[in-house]
C-alpha positions as CSV (number, residue, x, y, z in Angstrom):
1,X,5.4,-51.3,-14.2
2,X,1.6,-51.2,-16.0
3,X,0.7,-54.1,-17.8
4,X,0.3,-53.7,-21.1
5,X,-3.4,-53.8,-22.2
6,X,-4.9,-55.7,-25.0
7,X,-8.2,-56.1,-26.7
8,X,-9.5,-59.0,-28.3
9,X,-12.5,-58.7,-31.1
10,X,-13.9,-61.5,-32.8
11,X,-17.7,-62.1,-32.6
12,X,-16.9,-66.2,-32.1
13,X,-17.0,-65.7,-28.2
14,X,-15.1,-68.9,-28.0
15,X,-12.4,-67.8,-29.5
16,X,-12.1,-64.7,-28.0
17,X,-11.9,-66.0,-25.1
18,X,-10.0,-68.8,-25.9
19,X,-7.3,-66.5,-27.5
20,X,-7.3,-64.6,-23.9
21,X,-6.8,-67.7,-21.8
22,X,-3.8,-68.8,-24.0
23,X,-2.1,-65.4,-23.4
24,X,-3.1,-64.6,-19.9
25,X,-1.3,-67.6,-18.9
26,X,1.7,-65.3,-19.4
27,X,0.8,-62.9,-16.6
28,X,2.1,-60.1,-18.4
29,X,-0.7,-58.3,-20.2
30,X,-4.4,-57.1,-18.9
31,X,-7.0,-58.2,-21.2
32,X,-10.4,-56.5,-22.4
33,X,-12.5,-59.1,-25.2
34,X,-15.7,-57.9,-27.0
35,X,-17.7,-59.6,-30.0
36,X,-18.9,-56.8,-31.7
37,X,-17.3,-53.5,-33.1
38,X,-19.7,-51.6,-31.4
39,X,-18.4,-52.9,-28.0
40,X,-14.9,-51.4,-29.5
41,X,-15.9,-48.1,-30.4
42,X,-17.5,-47.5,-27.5
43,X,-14.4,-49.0,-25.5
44,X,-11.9,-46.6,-27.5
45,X,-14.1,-43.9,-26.1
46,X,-12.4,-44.1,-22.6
47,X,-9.7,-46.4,-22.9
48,X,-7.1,-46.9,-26.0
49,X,-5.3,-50.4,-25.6
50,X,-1.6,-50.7,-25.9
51,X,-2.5,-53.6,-28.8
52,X,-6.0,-54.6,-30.7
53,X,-6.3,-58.0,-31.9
54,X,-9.1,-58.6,-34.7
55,X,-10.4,-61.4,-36.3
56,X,-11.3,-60.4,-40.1
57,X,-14.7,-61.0,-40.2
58,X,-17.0,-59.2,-38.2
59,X,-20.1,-59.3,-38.6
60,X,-20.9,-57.0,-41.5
61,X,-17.7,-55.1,-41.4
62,X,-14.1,-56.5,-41.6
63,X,-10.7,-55.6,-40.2
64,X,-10.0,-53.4,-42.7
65,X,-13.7,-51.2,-41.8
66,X,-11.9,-51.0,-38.3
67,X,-8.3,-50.3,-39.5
68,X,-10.5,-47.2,-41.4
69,X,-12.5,-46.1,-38.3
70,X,-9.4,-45.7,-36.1
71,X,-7.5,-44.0,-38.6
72,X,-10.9,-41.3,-39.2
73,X,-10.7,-40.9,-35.3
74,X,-6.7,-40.8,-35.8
75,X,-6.4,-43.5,-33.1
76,X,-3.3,-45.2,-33.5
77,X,-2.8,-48.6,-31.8
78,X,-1.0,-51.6,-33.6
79,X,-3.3,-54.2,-34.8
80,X,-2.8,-58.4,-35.1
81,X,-5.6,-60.2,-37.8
82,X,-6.6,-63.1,-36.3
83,X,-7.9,-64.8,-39.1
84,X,-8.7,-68.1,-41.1
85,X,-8.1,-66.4,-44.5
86,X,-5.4,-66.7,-46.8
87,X,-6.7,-65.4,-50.0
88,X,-3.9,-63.7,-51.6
89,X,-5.7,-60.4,-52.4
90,X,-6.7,-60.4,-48.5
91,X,-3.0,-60.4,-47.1
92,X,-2.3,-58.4,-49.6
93,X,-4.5,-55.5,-48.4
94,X,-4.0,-56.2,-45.1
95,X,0.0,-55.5,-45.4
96,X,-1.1,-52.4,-47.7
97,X,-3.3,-51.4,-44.6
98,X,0.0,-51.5,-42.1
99,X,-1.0,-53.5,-39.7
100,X,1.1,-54.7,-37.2
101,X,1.1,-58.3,-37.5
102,X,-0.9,-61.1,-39.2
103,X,-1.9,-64.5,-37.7
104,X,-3.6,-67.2,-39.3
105,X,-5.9,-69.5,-37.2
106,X,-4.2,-72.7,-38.3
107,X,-0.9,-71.4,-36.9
108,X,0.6,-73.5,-33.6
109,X,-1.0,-70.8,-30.8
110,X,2.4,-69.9,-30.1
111,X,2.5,-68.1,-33.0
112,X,0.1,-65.3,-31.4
113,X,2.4,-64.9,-28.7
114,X,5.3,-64.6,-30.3
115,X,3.0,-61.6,-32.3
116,X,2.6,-59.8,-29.4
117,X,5.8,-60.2,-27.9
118,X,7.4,-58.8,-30.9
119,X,5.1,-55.9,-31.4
120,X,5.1,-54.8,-28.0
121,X,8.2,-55.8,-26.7
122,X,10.6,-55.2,-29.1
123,X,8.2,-52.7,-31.7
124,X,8.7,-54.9,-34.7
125,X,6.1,-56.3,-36.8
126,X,5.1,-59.9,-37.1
127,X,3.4,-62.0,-39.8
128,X,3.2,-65.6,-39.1
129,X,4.8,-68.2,-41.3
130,X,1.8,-69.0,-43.2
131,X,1.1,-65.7,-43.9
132,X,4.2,-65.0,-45.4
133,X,4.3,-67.8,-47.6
134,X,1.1,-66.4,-49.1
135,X,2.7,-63.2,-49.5
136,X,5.8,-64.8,-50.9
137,X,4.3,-67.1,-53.2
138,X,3.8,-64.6,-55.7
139,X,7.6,-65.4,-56.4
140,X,7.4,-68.7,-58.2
141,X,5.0,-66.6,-60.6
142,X,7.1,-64.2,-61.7
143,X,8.3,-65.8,-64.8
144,X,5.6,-66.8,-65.8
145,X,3.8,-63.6,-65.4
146,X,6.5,-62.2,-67.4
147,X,5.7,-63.9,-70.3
148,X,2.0,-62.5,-70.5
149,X,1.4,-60.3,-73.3
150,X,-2.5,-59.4,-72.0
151,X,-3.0,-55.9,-71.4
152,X,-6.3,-55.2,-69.3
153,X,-8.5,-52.7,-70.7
154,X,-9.7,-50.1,-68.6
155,X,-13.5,-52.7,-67.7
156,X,-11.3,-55.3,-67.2
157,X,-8.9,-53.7,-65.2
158,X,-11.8,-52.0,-63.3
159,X,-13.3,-55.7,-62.6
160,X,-9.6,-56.6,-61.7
161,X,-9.3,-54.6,-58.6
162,X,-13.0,-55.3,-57.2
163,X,-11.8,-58.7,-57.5
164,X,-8.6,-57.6,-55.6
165,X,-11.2,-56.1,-52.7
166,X,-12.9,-59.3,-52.6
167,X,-16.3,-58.5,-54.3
168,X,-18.2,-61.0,-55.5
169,X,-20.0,-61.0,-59.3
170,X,-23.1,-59.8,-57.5
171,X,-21.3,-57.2,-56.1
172,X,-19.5,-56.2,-59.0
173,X,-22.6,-56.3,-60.8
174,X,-24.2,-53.9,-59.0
175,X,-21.5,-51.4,-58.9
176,X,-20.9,-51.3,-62.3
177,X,-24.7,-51.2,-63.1
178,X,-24.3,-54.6,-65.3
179,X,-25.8,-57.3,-65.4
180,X,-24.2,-60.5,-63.4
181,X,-23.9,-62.6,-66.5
182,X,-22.4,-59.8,-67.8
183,X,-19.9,-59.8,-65.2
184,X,-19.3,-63.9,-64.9
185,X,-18.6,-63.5,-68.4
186,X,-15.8,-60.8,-68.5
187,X,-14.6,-62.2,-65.9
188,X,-14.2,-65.6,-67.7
189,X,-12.7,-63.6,-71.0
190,X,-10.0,-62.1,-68.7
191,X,-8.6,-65.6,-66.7
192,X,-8.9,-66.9,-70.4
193,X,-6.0,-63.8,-72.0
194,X,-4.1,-63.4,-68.6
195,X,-3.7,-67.3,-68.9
196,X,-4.3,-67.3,-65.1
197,X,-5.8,-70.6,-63.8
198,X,-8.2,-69.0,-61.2
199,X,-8.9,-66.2,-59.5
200,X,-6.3,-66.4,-56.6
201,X,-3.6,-67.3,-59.8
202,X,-4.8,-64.2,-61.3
203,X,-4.7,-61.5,-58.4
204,X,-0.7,-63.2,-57.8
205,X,-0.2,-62.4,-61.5
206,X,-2.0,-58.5,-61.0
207,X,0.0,-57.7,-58.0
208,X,3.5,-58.8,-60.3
209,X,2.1,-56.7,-63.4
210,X,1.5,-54.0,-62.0
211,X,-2.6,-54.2,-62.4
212,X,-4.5,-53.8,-59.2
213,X,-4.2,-50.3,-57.4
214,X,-6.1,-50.6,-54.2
């Protein structure tokens, strides 16, 4: 029987390779790492791996710039984030993005081999429990999201879901052709309506209401 194959991206060479030691020691899977998302392209141009493993970050692209390539290509291989975020609006987008399995990098390290196991073994997705319990957090805020009034307007709303992307004021600023204190400013005005107590309270409380759209 072929092993299945895996490839490992994350442009910390130590963990790459730290992530293939820990699941080599299995014997059951052959293992391809890179550090770059060049070195994947250009690897999915001979070879497509039975599973891709991704750290979030990568350089100046993230998962979700990959998870976008492979679908314009209309590759499809399942896909574990390897990653050391938790941001709600980053899960979020992630799950929204279907892929396969979510690990956080303060998760025991047997949490990545139960990932693989799962999504390869028995085809069922796998999100570790720390990334569930961001997910599910959004629970404890329902009644209290309930009991906001605020109704974005259409700015607000707008600055809502760049927020929800993970674009900072800067950012914002410049796509909106505003100026940043502009932006710092609406932004202020809107956790001040919604009630929300930052911006991670407030993305929990867009996702309930209904808000972002991304």
């Amino acid at each position: 029987m072929t092993q299945p194959t895996l490839y490992i991206l994350d442009d910390h060479p130590v963990v790459a390779e730290g992530l293939a030691q820990l699941l080599a020691t299995e014997k059951k899977y052959c293992i391809t790492t890179g550090h770059h998302y060049s070195e994947l392209y250009q690897y999915i141009t001979h070879t497509i791996p039975d599973l891709l493993i991704l750290d979030y970050e990568l350089h100046d692209k993230t998962a979700l710039d990959v998870l976008a390539y492979l679908r314009k290509k209309e590759i499809h291989i399942p896909v574990i984030v390897y990653t050391m975020h938790t941001e709600f609006w980053i899960i979020k987008l992630l799950i929204k993005g279907e892929v396969s399995g979510i690990v956080i990098k303060s998760d025991k390290t047997e949490e990545m081999s139960k990932a693989v196991s799962s999504i390869l073994e028995e085809q069922k997705k796998f999100y570790s429990s720390s990334a569930l319990n961001v997910v599910l957090s959004i629970l404890g805020d329902h009644s209290a999201a309930d009991s906001v009034s605020y109704t974005p307007s259409p700015r607000e709303n707008e600055i809502i879901n760049m927020l929800s992307r993970g674009l900072t004021s800067d950012e914002i600023a410049q796509e909106l052709n505003l100026s940043k204190n502009t932006i710092d400013t609406m932004r202020k005005n809107i956790l001040l309506k919604s009630g929300a107590i930052n911006v991670s309270h407030l993305m929990r409380m867009a996702f309930i209401k209904g808000w972002i759209t991304v």
